[in-house]
C-alpha positions in Angstrom: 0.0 0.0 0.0 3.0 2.6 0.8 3.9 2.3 -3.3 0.9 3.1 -5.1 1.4 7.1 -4.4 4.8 6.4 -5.9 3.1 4.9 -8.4 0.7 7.7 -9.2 3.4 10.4 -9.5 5.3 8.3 -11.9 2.5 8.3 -14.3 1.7 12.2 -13.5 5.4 12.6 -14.8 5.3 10.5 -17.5 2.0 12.5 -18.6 3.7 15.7 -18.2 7.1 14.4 -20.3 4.4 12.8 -23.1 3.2 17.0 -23.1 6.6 18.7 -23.7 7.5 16.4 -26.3 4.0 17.3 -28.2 4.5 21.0 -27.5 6.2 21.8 -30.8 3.4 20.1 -32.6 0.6 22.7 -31.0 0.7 24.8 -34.5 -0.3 21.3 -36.0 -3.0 20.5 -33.5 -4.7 23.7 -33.3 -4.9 23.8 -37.2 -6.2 20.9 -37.5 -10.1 20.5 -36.5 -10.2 17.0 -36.9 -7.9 17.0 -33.8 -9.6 19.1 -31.6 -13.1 18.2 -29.9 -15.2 21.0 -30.8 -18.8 21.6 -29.2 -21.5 19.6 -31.6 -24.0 22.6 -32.7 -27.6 21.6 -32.8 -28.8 20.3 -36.3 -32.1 21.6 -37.8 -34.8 19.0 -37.8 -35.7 18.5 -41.3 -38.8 18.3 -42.6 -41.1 15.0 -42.9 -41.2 13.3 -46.3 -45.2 14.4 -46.5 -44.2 18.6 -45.7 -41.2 18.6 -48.2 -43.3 17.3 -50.5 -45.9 19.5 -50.2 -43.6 22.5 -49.8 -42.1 20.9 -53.3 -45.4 21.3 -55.0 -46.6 24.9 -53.6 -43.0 26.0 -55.1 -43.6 24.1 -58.7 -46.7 25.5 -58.7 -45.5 29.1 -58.2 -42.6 28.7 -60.6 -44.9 27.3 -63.3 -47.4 30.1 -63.0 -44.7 32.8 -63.5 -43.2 30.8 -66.7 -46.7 30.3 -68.3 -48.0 34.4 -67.8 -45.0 36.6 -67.4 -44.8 36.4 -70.9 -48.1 37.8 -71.3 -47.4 40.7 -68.6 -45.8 44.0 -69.6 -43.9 46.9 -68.7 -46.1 50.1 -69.6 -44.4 53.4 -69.6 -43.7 56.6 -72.2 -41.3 58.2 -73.7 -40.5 60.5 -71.3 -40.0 58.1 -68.5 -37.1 56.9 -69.9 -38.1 53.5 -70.3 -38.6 53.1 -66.4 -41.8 51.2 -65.2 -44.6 53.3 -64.1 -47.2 50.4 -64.2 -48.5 46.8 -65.7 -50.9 45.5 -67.7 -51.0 42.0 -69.4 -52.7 40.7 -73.2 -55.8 39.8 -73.1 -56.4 38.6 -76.9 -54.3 38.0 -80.1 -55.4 41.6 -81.7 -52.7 42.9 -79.2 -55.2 44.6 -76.9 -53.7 45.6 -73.5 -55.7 45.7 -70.2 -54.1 48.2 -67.2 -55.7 50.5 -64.7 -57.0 53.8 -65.6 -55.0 55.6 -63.4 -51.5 54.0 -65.1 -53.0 55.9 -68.3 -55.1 58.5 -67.8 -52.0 61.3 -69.1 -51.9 62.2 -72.4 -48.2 60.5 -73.4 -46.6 58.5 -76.4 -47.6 54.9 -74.3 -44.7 52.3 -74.6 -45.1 48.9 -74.0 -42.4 46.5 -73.1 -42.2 42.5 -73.2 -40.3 40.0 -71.0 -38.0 39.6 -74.6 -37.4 43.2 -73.9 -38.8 44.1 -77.3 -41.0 47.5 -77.1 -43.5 48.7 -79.2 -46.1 52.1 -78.8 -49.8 52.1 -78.0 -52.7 54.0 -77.6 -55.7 54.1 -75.5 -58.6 53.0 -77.3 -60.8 53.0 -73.9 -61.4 53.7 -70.3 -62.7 53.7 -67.2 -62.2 55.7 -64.4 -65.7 54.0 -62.5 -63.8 50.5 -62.7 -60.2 52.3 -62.7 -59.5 50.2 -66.1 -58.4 51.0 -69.2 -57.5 48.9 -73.0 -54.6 49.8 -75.0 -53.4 48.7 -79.0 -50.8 47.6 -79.5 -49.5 49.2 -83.0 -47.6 46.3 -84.3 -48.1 42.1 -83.0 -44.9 40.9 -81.8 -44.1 37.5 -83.2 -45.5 34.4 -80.6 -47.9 36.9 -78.9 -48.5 35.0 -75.4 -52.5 36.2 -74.0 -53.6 35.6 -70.1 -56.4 33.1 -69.5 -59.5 35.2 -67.5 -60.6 32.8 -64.8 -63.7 33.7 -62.5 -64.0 35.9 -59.3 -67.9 34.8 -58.2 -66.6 31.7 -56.2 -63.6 33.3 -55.1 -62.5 32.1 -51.2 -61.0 33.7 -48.7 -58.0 32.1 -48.0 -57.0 30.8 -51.0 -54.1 31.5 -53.2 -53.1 34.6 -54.9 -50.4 35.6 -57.4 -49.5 38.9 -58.1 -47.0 39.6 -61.2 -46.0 42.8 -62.2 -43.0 46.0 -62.1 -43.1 47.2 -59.0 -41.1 50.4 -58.4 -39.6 49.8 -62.1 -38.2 46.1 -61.4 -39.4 43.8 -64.1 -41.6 41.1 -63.7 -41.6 40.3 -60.1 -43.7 38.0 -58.6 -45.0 37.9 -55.7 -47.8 35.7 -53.0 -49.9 35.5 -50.8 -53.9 34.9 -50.2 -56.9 36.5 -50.7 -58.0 38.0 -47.3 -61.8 39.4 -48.6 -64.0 39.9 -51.8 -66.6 42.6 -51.8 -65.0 45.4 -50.8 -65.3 48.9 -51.9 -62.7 51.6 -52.6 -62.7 55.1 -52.5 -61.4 57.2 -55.5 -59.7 60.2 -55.4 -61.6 61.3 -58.6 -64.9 61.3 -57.7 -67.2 60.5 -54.8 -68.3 57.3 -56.6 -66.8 54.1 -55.2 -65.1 51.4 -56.6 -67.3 48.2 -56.3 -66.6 44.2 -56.1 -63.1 45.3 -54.8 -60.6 42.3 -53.9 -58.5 42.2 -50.7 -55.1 40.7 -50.7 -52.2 40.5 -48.6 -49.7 39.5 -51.9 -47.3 42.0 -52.0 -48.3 45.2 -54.3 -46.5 48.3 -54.6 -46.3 51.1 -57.1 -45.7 49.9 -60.1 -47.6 46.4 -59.4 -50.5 48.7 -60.6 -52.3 47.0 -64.1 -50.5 44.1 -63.2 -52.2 40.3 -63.4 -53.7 38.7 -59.9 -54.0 34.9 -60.5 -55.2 31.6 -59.0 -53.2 29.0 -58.9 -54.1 28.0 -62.2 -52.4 30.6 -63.8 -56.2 32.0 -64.4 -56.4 36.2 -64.0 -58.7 36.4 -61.2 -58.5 40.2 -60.5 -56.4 43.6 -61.8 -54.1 44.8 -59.1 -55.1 48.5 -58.6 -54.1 49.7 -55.2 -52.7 49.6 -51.4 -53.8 51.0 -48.3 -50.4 52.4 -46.7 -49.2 54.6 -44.5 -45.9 54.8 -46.0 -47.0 54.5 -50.0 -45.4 50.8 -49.7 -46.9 47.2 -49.2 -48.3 46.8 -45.8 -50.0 43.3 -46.5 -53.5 45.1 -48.0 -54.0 45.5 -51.7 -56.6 45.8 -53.7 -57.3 44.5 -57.1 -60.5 45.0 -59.2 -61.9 41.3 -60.1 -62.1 39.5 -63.3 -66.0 39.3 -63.7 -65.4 43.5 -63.9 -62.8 43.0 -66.4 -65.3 40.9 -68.5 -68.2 43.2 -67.9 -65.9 46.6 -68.7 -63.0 45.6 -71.2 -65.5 44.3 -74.0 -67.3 48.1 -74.1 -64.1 49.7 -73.6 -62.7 47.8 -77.5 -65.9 48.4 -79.1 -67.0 52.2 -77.9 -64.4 53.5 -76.0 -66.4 53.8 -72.7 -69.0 52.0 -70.1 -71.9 53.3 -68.3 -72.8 52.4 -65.0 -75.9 52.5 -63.8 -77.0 54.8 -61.0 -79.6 55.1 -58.2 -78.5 58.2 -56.7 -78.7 58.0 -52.8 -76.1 58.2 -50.2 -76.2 56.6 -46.8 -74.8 54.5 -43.9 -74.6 50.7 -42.9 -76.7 50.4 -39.9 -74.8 49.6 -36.7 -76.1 49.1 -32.8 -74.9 52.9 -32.5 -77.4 54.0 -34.9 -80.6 51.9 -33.8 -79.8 53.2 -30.7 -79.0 57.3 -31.8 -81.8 57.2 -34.0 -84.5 54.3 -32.2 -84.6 52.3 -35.4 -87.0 49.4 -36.1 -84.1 46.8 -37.6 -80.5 46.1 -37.6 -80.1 45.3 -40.6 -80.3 47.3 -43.8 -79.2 51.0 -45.2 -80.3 54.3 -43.7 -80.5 56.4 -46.4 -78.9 59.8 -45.7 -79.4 62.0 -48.9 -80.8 61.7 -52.2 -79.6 63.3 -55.1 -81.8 66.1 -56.8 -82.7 64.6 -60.4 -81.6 61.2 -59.7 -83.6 58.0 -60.2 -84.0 57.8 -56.5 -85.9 60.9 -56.5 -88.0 60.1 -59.3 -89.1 57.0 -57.4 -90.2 59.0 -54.7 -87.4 57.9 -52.0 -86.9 60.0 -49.1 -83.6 60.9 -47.2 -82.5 62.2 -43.8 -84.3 65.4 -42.5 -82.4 65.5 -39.1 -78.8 65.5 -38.3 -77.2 64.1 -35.8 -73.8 63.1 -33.8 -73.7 59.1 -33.9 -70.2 57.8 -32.0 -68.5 60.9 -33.3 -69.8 61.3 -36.9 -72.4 63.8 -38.3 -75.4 61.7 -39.3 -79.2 62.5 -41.1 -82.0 60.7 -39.4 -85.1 60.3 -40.7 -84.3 58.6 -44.4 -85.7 55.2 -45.7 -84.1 52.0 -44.7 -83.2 50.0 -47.8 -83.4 46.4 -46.8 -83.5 44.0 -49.9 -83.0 45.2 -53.3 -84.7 42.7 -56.0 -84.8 40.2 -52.9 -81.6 40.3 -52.5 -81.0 41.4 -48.6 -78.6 44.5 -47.9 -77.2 44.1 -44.7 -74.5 47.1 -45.4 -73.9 49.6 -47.8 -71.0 48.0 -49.4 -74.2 45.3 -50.2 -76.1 48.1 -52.7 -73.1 49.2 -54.1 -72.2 45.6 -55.5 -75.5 44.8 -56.4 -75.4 47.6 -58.7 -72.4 47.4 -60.0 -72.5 43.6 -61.1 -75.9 42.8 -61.6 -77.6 45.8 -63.2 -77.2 48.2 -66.4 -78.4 51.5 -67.3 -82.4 51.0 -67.9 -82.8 48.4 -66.0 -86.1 48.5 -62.9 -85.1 47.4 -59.8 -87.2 46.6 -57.0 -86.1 48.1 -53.5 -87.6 46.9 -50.3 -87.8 49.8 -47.9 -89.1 50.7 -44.1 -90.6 54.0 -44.0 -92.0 55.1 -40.9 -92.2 51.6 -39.7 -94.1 50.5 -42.6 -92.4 47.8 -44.9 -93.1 48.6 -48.9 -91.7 48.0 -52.6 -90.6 50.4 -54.7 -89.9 50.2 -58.4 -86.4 52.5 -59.7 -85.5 52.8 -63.3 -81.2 53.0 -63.3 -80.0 55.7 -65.3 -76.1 56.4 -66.7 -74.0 57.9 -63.7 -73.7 61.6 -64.1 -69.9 61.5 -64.1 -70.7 59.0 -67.6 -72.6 61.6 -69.3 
C-alpha cells in the first residue's frame, strides 16, 4: 500500500514528459479541426417526407405560374420616362389589346409597351374607365409568338385561397409575388370622384407602385382580379392590396374595344350601414339594412319618390341624417350594409334596367320600383 502514491506520481510525470515532447506540434494541433473536440451545434430537424413534398409542390406550382404568364405581362411606360416602369398590364387577346388600370393611363403621353424579350412597341388608349379604374390599349404592331392571359372567374372566389401577383413594381421587371386572398366585396374610395369602386378584392400579396395594371391569379395561372391599389401609411406594401376582379374586367374591357367607354348605372342615394350605435341614436325598427342619408336632386331615387334624412345628428362621433328610408333588400336580395347596394349595382344591373327596392318608411315595410339611369360623371 506505501507504493501506489509512488506509483501515481510516476505516471503524472510520464504524462507531463508525453506533453513537452508534443509542445512543438501545438501549431499542427490547433490547425487541424479533426484533432480538436469541438462543441457539436444543434442540427435543424428537417422536414417529414409528407411537408417537403408539399412544400415541393406549392413552389412548382408558383414557378410554373410565372413561366406560363409573365410572358403575357408587360412593362407600360412613355417616352418621357425613360423607359422606367410606371405600371403593368397583361394581353388579353391575339389583336394585341392591353388591359391596365386607368390611373396607369389616364396622361396624355406617347404609351410604350415592353415585353419579358425586352422588345418594345407604342400604343394607344382606345378606352377607359375611371368607375372600374381600367383601361385597353393597342398595340401598334403584333410581336411574333404573342402569349395572351387566361380570364378565370372571381364569383366563387374564397378567402384564404391562393393569390399571385406579377408585375413591375417600383420599375423592377416582372416580379412576382404571393400570398392569399384576405376578402372579396369590398369597396374603394377614389380620389376622382365620390363614386366608389365596387366588387373590390382584398389581398395580402405584396403590391406596390408599379404592381398597378399588373395580373392577380389563382393557382391555375387564371387572372382572377387587376391589381389597382394599397392601403399604406408609408406608400409601400403593408400586407392590403386591392385588385378589381375579373368578372369587372369581362363586364368593362369588351365596351371599352368596341365604344371607348361603359356606363354604369345609378340610383342616386347616399347613406350608412346600420350599426347598434345608430338603432340606438336614431331608435330604429331593424339592424339590418341601409339608412339612407341624402338623395340626389334629379336622380332615379328621387324620381321613385325615396326619401332621405331630415335630421342631423352626432352618432359615435360622426355627423349623421336621421329620418331617411331604410333600404333592406333590393330585387330580394338582402342588404345588410352599404358595401351590399353598391355591389348589387355594379355587377348585376345596367343602365335602364327596374329594380325593385324593399324599404321601411315610418315603420311601414313597402316596394318600390327605380329605373337606373347612366351615372352623371358618364354623361
Amino acid at each position: 500500500m506505501r507504493n501506489k502514491p509512488i506509483l501515481w506520481i510516476l505516471f503524472v510525470l510520464m504524462g507531463l514528459s508525453g506533453l513537452a515532447c508534443s509542445l512543438s506540434q501545438i501549431g499542427e494541433i490547433v490547425a487541424t479541426p479533426a484533432v480538436l473536440a469541438p462543441t457539436a451545434a444543434p442540427i435543424a430537424p428537417t422536414l417529414s417526407p409528407d411537408l417537403s413534398s408539399q412544400a415541393d409542390v406549392l413552389e412548382q406550382l408558383i414557378v410554373d405560374v410565372y413561366a406560363q404568364v409573365s410572358p403575357a405581362v408587360v412593362c407600360i411606360t412613355a417616352r418621357d420616362y425613360f423607359g422606367e416602369c410606371i405600371g403593368s398590364g397583361f394581353v388579353i387577346d391575339q389583336e394585341g389589346h392591353v388591359v391596365t388600370n386607368n390611373h396607369v393611363v389616364e396622361s396624355d403621353l406617347d404609351w410604350l409597351v415592353t415585353f419579358e424579350d425586352e422588345q418594345t412597341v407604342t400604343a394607344g388608349v382606345i378606352g377607359a374607365d375611371p368607375g372600374s379604374d381600367l383601361a385597353v390599349l393597342q398595340l401598334d404592331s403584333l410581336p411574333e409568338h404573342l402569349v395572351v392571359v387566361e380570364l378565370g372567374d372571381s364569383s366563387s372566389l374564397r378567402v384564404g385561397q391562393t393569390a399571385i401577383a406579377i408585375g413591375n413594381p417600383f420599375g423592377l421587371e416582372r416580379t412576382v409575388t404571393t400570398g392569399v386572398i384576405s376578402s372579396v366585396g369590398r369597396t374603394l374610395s377614389r380620389t376622382d370622384s365620390d363614386f366608389l369602386l365596387a366588387e373590390v378584392i382584398q389581398t395580402d400579396a405584396a403590391i406596390n407602385p408599379g404592381n398597378s395594371g399588373g395580373p392577380l391569379l389563382d393557382s391555375h395561372g387564371r387572372v382572377i382580379g387587376i391589381n389597382s391599389a394599397i392601403r399604406s401609411v408609408s406608400g409601400t406594401n403593408s400586407g392590403v392590396g386591392f385588385a378589381i376582379p375579373v368578372d369587372v374586367i369581362k363586364r368593362v374591357v369588351p365596351e371599352l374595344i368596341a365604344r371607348g367607354y361603359y356606363h354604369h348605372s345609378w340610383l342616386g342615394v347616399s347613406g350608412y350601414s346600420i350599426t347598434m350605435e345608430v338603432v340606438e341614436a336614431m331608435d330604429l325598427p331593424t339592424e339590418l339594412g341601409v339608412l339612407i342619408g341624402s338623395v340626389e336632386p334629379g336622380s332615379p331615387a328621387e324620381k321613385a319618390g325615396l326619401k332621405g334624412g331630415v335630421k342631423e345628428l352626432n352618432v359615435a362621433g360622426q355627423p349623421m341624417l336621421a329620418g331617411g328610408d331604410i333600404v333592406l333588400a333590393i330585387n330580394g336580395v338582402p342588404v345588410n350594409r352599404f358595401d351590399d347596394l353598391i355591389n348589387y349595382l355594379a355587377s348585376q344591373t345596367r343602365v335602364g334596367d327596374v329594380v325593385t327596392l324593399t324599404i321601411l318608411r315610418g315603420g311601414q315595410q313597402t316596394d318600390v320600383s327605380v329605373e337606373l339611369e347612366k351615372r352623371p360623371e358618364d354623361r
